[in-house]
C-alpha positions in Angstrom: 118.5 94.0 122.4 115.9 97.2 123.7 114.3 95.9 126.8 111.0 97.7 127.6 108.4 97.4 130.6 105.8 99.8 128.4 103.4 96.6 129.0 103.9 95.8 132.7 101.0 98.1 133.6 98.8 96.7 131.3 99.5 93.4 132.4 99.7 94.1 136.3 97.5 96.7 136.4 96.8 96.8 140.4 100.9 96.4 140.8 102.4 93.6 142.8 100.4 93.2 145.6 99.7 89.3 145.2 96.2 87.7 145.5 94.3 87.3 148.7 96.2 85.1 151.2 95.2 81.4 151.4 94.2 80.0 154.5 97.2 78.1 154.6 99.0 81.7 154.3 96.9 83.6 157.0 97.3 81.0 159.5 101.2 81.7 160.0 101.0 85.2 158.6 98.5 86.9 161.2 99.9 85.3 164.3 102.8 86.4 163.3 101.9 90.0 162.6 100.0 90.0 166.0 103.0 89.6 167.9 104.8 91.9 166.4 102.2 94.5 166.4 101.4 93.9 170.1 105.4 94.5 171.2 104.9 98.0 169.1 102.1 99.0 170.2 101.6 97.6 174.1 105.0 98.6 175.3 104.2 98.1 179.1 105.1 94.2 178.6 102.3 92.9 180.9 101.1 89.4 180.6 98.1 88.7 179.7 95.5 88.3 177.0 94.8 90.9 174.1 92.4 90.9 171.6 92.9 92.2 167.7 91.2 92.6 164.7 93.3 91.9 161.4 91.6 93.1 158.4 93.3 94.5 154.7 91.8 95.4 151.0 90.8 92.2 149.8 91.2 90.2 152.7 88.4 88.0 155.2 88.8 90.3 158.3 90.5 88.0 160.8 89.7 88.0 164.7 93.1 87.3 167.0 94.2 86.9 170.9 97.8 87.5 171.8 98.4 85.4 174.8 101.6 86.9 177.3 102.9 84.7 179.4 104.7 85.2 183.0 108.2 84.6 181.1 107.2 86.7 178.0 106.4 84.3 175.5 104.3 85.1 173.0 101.3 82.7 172.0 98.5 83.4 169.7 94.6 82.2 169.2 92.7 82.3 165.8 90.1 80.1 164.8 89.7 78.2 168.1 93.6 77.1 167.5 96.4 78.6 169.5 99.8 78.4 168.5 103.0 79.9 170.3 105.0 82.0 168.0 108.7 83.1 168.8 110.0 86.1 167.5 113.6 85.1 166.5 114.6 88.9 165.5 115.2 92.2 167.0 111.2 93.4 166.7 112.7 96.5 165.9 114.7 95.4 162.0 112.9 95.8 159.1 113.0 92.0 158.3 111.4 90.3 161.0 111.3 86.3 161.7 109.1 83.7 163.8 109.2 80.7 164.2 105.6 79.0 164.8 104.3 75.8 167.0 105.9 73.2 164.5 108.9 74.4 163.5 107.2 77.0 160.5 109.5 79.9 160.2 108.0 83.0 159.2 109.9 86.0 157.6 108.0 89.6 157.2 109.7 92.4 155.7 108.2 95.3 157.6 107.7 98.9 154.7 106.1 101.2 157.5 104.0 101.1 160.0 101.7 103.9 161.6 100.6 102.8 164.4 97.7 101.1 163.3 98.1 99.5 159.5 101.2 97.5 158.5 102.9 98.0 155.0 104.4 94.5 154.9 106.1 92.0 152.1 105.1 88.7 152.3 106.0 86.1 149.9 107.6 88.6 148.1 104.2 90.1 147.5 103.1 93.8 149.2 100.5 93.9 151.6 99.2 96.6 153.9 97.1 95.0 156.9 96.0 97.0 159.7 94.9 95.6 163.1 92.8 97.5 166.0 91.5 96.7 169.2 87.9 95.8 168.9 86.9 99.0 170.1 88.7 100.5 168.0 87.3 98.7 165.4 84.1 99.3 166.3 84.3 102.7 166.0 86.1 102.6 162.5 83.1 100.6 161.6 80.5 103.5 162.3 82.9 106.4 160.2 81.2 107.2 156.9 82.9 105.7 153.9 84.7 108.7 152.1 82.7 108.9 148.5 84.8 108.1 146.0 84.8 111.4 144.0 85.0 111.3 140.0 87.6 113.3 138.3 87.5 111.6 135.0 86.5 115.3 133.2 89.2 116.9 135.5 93.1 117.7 135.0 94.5 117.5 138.5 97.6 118.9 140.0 99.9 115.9 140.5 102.1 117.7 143.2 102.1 121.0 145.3 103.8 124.0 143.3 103.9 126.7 141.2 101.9 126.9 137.5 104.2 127.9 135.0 101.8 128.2 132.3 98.7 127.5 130.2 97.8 126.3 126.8 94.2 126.1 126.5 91.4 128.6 127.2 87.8 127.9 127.8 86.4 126.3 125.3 89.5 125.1 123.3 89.0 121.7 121.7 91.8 119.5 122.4 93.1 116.1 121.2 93.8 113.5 123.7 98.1 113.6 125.0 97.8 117.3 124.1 99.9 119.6 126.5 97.6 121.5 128.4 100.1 123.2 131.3 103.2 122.8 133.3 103.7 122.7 136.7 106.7 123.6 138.4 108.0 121.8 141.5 111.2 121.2 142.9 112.8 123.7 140.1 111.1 120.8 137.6 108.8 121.4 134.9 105.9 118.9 134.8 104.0 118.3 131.9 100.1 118.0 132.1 99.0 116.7 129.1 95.1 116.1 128.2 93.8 112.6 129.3 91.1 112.3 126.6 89.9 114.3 123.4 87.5 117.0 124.6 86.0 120.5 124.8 87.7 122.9 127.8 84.9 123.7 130.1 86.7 125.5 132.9 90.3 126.5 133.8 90.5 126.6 137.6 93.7 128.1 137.8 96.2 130.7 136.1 99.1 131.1 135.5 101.5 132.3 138.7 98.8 130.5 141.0 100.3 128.0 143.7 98.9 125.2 143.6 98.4 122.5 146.0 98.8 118.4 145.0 94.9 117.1 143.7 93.8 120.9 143.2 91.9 121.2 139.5 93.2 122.6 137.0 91.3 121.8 134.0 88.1 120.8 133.5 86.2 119.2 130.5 82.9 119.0 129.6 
């Protein structure tokens, strides 16, 4: 029997990355993460009481306190409820494990981390939830929102490197899956083929040119 995944995009088009955590969920997940985010990023290991702001794509930005005691536990308040949360792992593995106020175990398989956001599995499912100080977060809050540029006319470079060659001159009419150039990177050839059916406005690049990763290459009218 031929087993394909040709449909698994058009079924899970946004990927794994699970739906948006139920309350249930965040209220062991974001304790959780705070501690282990605080011992990463607070090395000096004073007690005390630190404040964090949890927010991801998707998800209800959550405010947190990580509470250090004398001895070094760890507790943490969210949503008037504080809950002491025991790391039972070196906070240094990739897989990480707590146990919460009841007995709840929590286990985090930490992707990367930045400094800031966390690229996580939960529950099997992918997240990536990044937590600031609040004046950090303050500031984020005033940046501009980068505009979301549209390149649906455009052919763009998918990697840096070299372009081998070009099949298409200004205004060429080509079918859509058409190869339009190739790319060479990592002594690979890489096929650009057109996205759509269309008229060649512009080429943006010749042959010989290096190219850098997102540069245009072709553009349609």
């Amino acid at each position: 029997a031929v087993v394909s995944t040709q449909s698994t995009g058009e079924e899970y088009p946004q990927g794994f990355s699970g739906a948006e955590l139920s309350a249930g969920q965040r209220s062991e997940l974001f304790p959780a993460l705070a501690v282990l985010h605080h011992t990463k990023a607070n090395r000096s290991g004073a007690g005390g009481s630190f404040k964090y702001i949890i927010s991801g794509e998707g998800e209800e930005r959550g405010e947190v306190t990580v509470n250090v005691g004398k001895d070094g536990g760890f507790s943490v308040t969210m949503d008037g409820e504080t809950v002491p949360v025991t790391p039972t792992a070196n906070l240094y593995e990739p897989l990480q494990k707590f146990t919460l106020d009841n007995g709840r175990s929590v286990t985090v398989q930490q992707l990367d981390f930045n400094g800031v956001t966390h690229s996580i599995r939960y529950r099997c499912c992918k997240k990536e939830l990044t937590i600031l100080s609040p004046l950090q977060q303050q500031f984020m809050d005033m940046m501009p929102e980068k505009p979301v540029l549209d390149t649906s006319n455009l052919i763009l470079s998918p990697m840096p490197g070299s372009l081998l060659m070009l099949s298409v001159e200004e205004g060429d009419e080509v079918l859509e899956g058409t190869e339009v150039a190739v790319i060479v990177a990592m002594k690979m050839n890489n096929s650009l083929k057109a996205p759509k059916s269309g008229k060649i406005k512009k080429i943006w690049a010749k042959p010989g040119d290096v190219v850098d990763g997102d540069q245009k290459i072709i553009e349609f009218e």
